[in-house]
C-alpha positions as CSV (number, residue, x, y, z in Angstrom):
1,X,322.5,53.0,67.5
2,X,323.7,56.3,69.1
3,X,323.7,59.1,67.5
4,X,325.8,62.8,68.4
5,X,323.8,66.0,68.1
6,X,325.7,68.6,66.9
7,X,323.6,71.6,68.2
8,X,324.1,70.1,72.2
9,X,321.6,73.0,73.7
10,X,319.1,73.2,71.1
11,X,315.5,71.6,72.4
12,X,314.1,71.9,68.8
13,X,317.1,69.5,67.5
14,X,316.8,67.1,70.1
15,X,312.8,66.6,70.3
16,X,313.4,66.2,66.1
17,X,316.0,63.8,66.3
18,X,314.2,61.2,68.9
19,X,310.8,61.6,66.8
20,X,313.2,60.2,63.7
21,X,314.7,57.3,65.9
22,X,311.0,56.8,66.6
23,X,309.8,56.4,63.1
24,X,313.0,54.5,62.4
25,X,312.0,52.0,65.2
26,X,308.4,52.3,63.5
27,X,309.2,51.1,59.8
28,X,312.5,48.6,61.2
29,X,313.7,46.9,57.5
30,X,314.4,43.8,60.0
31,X,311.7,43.3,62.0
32,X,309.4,40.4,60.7
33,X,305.9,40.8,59.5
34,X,303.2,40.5,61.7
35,X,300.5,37.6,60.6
36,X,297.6,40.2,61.1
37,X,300.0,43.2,59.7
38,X,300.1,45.0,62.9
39,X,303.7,46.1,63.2
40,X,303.4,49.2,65.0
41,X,305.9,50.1,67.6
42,X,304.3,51.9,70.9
43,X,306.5,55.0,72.0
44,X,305.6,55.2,75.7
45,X,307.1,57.1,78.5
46,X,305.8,56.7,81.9
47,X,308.5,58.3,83.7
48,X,311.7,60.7,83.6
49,X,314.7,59.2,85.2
50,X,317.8,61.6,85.0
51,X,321.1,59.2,85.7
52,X,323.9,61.1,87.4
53,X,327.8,59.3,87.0
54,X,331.2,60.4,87.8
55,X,333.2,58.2,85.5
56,X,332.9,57.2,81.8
57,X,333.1,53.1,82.7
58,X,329.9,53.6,84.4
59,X,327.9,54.5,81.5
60,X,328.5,50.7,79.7
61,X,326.9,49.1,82.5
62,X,323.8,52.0,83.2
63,X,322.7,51.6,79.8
64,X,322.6,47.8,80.2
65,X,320.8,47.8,83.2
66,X,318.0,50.8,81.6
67,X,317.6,47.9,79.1
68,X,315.8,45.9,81.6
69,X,314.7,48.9,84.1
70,X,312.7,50.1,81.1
71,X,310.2,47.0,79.9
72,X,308.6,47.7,83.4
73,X,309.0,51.8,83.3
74,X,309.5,53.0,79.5
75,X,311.0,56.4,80.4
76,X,312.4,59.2,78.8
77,X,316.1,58.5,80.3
78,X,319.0,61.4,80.5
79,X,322.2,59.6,81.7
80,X,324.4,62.7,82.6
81,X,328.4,62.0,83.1
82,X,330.1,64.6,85.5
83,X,333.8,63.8,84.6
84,X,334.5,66.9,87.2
85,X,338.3,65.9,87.9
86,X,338.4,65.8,83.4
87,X,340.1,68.5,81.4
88,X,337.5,71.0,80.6
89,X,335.3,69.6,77.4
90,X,331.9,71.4,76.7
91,X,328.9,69.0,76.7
92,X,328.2,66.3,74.3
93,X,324.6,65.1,74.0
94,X,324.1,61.5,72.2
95,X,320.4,60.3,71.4
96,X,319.4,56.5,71.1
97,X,316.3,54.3,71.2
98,X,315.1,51.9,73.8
99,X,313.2,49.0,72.0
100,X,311.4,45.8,73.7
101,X,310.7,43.1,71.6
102,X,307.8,40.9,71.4
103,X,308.4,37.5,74.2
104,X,306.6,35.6,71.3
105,X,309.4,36.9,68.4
106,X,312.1,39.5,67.7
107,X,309.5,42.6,66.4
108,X,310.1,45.2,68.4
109,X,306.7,46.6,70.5
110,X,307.6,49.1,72.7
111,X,310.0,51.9,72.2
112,X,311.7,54.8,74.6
113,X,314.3,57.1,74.4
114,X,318.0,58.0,75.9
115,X,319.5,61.0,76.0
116,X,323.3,60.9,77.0
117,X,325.0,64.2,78.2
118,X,328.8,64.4,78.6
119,X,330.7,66.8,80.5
120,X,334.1,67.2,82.1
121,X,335.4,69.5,83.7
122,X,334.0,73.1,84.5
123,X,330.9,72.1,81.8
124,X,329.6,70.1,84.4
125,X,328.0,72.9,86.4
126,X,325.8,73.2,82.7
127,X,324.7,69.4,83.0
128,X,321.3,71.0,84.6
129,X,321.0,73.5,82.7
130,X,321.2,71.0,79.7
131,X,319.6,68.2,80.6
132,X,316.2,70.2,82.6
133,X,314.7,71.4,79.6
134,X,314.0,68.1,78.1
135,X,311.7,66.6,80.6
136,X,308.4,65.4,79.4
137,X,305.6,67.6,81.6
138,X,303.5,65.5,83.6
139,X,305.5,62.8,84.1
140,X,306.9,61.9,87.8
141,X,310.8,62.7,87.3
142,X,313.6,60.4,89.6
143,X,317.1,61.0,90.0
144,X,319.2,58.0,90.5
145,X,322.5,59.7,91.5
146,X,325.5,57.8,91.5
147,X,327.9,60.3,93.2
148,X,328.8,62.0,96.8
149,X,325.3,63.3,97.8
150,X,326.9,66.6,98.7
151,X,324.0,69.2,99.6
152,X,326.5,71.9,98.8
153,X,326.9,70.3,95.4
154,X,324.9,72.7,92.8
155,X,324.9,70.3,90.3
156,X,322.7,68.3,92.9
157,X,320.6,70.9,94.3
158,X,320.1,72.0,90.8
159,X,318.3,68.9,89.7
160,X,316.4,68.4,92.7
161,X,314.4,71.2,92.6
162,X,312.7,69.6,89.3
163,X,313.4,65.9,90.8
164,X,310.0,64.2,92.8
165,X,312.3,61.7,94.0
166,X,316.1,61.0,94.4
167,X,317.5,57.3,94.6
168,X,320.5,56.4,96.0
169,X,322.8,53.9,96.6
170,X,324.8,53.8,100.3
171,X,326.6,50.5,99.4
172,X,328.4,52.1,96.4
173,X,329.1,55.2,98.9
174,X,333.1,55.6,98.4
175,X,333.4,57.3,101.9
176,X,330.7,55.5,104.1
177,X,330.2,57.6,107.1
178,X,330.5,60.9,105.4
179,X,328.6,60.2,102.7
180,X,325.6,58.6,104.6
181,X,325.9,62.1,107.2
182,X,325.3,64.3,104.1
183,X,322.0,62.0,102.8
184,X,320.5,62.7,106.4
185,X,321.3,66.5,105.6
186,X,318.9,65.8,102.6
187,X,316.1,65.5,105.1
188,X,316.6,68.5,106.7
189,X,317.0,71.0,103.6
190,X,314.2,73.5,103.2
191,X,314.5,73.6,99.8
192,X,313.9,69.3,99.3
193,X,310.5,69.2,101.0
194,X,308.6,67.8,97.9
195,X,311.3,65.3,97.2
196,X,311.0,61.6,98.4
197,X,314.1,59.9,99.3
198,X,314.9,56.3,99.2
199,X,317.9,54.4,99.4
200,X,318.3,50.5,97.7
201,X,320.5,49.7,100.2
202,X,317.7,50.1,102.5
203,X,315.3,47.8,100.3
204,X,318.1,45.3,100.7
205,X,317.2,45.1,104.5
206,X,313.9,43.9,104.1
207,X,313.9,40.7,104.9
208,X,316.6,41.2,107.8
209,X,314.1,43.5,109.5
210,X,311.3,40.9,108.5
211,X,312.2,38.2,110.8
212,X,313.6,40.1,113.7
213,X,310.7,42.0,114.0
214,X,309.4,38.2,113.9
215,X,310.2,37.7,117.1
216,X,307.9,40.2,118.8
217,X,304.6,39.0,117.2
218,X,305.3,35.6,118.8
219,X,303.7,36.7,122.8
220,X,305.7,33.9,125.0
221,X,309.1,35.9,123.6
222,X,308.0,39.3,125.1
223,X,309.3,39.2,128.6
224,X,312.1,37.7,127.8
225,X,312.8,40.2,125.2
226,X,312.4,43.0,127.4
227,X,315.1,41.2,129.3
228,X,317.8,41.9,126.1
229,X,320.6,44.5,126.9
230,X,323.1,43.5,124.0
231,X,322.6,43.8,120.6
232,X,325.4,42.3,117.8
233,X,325.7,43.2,114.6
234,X,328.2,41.8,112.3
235,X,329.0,43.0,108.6
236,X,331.1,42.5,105.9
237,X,333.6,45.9,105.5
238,X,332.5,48.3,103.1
239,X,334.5,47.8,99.6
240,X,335.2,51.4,99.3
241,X,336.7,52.1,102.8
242,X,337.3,48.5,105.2
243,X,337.9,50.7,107.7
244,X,334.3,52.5,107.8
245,X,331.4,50.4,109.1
246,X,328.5,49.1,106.4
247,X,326.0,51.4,106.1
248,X,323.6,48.6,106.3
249,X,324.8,48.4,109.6
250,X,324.1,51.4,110.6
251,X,321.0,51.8,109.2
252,X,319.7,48.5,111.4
253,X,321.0,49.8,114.0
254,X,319.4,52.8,113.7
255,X,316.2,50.8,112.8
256,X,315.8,48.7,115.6
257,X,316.6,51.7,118.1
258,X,313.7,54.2,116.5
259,X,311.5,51.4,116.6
260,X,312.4,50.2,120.1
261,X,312.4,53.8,121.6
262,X,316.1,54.0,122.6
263,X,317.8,57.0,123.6
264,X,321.5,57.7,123.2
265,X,323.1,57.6,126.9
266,X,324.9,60.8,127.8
267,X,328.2,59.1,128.3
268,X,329.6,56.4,125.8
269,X,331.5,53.4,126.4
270,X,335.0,53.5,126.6
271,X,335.2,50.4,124.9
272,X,336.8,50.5,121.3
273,X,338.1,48.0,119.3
274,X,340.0,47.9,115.6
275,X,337.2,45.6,114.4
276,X,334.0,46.4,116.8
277,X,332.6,49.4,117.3
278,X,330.2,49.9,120.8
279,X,327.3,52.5,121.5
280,X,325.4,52.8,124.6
281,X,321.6,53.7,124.9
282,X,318.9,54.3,127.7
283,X,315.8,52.6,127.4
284,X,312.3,52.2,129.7
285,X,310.2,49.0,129.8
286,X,307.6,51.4,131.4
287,X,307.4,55.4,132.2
288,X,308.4,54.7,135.7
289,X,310.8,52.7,135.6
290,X,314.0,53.9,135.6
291,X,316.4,53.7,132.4
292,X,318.2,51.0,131.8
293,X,320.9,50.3,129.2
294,X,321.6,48.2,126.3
295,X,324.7,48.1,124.1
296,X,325.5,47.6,120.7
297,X,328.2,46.0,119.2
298,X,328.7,46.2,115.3
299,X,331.5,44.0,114.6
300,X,333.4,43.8,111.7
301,X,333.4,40.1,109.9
302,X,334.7,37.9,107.2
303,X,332.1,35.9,105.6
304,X,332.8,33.9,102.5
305,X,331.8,35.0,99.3
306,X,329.7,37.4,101.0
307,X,329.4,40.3,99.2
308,X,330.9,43.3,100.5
309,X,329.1,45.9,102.9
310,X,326.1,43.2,103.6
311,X,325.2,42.2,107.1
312,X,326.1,38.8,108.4
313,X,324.3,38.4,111.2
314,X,322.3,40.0,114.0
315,X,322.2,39.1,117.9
316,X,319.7,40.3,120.7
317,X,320.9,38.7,123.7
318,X,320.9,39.2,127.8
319,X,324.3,39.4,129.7
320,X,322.3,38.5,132.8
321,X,320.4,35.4,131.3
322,X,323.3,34.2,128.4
323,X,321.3,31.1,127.6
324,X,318.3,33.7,126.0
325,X,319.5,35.1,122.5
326,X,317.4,35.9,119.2
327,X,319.6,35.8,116.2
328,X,319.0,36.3,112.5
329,X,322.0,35.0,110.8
330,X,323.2,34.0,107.1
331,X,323.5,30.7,105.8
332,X,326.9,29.0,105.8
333,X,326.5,29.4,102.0
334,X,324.9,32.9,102.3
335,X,322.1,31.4,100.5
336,X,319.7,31.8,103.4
337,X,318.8,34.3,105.9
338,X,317.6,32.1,109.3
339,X,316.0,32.8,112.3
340,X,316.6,31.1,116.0
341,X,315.4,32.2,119.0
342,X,317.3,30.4,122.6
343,X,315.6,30.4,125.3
344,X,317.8,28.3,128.1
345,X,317.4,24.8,126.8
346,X,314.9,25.0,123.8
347,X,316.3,26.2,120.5
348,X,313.1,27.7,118.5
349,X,313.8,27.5,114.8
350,X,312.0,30.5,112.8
351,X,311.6,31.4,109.3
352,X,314.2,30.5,106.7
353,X,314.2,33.0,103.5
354,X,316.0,33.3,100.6
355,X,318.6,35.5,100.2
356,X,317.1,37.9,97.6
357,X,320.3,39.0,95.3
358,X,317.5,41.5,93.3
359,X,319.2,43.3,90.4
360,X,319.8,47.3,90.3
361,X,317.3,47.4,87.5
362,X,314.8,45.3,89.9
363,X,315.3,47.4,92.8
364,X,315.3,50.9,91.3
365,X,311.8,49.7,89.5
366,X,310.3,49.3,93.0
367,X,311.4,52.4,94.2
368,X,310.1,53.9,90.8
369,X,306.4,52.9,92.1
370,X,306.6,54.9,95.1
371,X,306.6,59.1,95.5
372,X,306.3,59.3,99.1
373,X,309.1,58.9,101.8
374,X,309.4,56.0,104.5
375,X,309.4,57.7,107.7
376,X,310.6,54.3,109.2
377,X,313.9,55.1,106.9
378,X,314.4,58.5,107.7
379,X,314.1,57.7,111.7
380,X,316.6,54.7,111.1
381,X,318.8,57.2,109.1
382,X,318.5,59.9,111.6
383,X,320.0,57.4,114.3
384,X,322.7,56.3,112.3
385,X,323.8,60.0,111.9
386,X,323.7,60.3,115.2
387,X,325.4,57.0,115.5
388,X,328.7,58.2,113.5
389,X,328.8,61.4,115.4
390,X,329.1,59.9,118.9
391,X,331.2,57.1,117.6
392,X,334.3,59.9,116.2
């Protein structure tokens, strides 16, 4: 049950109420005896996640998914709503509890707490202000944020100074190119150097980059790999803008050129297309060779029920030898992710995997296990910056 503080500001009031909810939890009339008596109710907190929205229908579906999120990471949880395009209301802070139950019956074992903040309007510049001074000390605090990651947003830079990590989302991005520009900006901020960065859209490419890279353990593959000078990447248009490309696009592509060592050539190609968009890059097999080039090709798709913004299916191939190509595709019924690699004749079949459709709840738990950045991400992410730049 949630329950409306009247004094929003007041630490005292709020640390009171959540020890009540607590002991409420604690002596629960409708929880069924325990045979051995034992029916105390663990309050544990392992974590603070703050939970930055925009709109008011977001908060139904958040709190659902800290249901689950919270059996693996009991947290003390502030869900903050920025309404910043509301009327002007001052801040309205709600407490409830955040009760497991026992897998062998309904008692209730382990218990955490959630602190919602609303604000529209000019009140949600206060949001940090509100929301800061309830952290639990000691505890790793994350910052799932749910909105433009703006750097000149205060609101943001305000909670990132007491954040040691900030989660975001680039498939829920509602302007793709711009949005995913500002996150690299995050990188580069003096004042972010303690915070980690991680994006679940980049989890989701896991098993993508899993079986391309595949392909280069296998030693009879090598030459002919060195031979590849087109890369194709297809994707499913963004549902916030079908006009931007997929950030997981991007981010592969950025990906595969950081790791491969390519370099952006000086001048692009001309070639442009409403549903393709083409980069060129340099690359050297060996220092003295001389640069050669390789282009890549991220092409708009339709694919089924595929959900929007996912990749659909990547390409290495040679334009000189068109019999050689390495693809990782989805399955017909985008149950699948399989590999292929052509070499003239002989079709090598690779690993098949399932396509993993992880919950928000499952992803943000991984990312909630890990305080330090991927520099593999932030090189991939760098590259796709650069990417959009040359591309406008």
């Amino acid at each position: 049950m949630q329950i409306q503080l009247e004094k929003t500001l007041d630490v005292a009031v709020v640390e009171r109420e959540l020890a009540q909810l607590w002991s409420d939890a604690t002596h629960d009339p409708k929880a069924e005896p325990n045979a051995d008596g034992d029916d105390a109710v663990l309050r544990a907190r392992v974590a603070n996640l703050l939970v930055f929205v925009s709109a008011e229908e977001a908060l139904a579906s958040v709190h659902e998914m800290l249901q689950e999120l919270t059996a693996r990471h009991p947290s003390r949880v502030m869900l903050m709503l920025g309404a910043r395009d509301a009327a002007d209301r001052d801040i309205e802070m709600f407490v409830e509890s955040i009760c497991q139950s026992d897998k062998r019956g309904d008692n209730k074992r382990v218990s955490c707490e959630e602190i919602t903040l609303k604000a529209y309007g000019k009140y949600v510049a206060e949001l940090p202000s509100a929301s800061l001074p309830l952290l639990v000390s000691d505890l790793s605090t994350f910052l799932w944020w749910q909105n433009e990651p703006r750097v000149s947003d205060k609101v943001l830079d305000t909670l990132l100074r007491a954040t040691d990590r900030l989660i975001i989302d680039s498939a829920s991005f509602a302007n793709p190119e711009d949005d995913l520009l500002e996150s690299n900006k995050l990188y580069g901020a003096e004042n972010y150097d303690h915070v980690g960065i991680s994006d679940l859209n980049w989890a989701r490419l896991t098993f993508w980059r899993e079986l391309l890279a595949d392909f280069y353990d296998v030693g009879a593959y090598r030459a002919t790999l060195d031979e590849i000078d087109l890369v194709e990447i297809d994707y499913v248009a963004p549902e916030q803008d079908e006009n931007s490309v997929a950030p997981q696009a991007l981010l592969f592509a950025g990906w595969l050129s950081s790791r491969l060592g390519w370099n952006f050539a000086d001048e692009q190609s001309p070639e442009a297309q409403e549903e393709s968009a083409t980069l060129t890059f340099h690359f050297s097999r060996q220092p003295q060779d001389d640069a050669g080039k390789i282009t890549v090709r991220l092409n708009r798709v339709k694919q089924g029920e595929c959900k929007p913004g996912r990749l659909v299916r990547v390409e290495l191939r040679s334009t000189v030898n068109e019999a050689t190509a390495f693809t990782v595709a989805r399955s017909d019924d985008n149950l699948h992710l399989l590999a292929e690699a052509k070499l003239g004749t002989d079709t090598h079949r690779g690993r098949v995997l399932p396509v993993r459709n992880r919950s928000t709840a499952q992803l943000l738990s991984r990312e909630m296990e890990i305080l330090c950045n991927d520099q593999i991400y932030l090189e991939a992410l760098a590259v796709a910056a650069k990417m959009i730049d040359r591309s406008r």
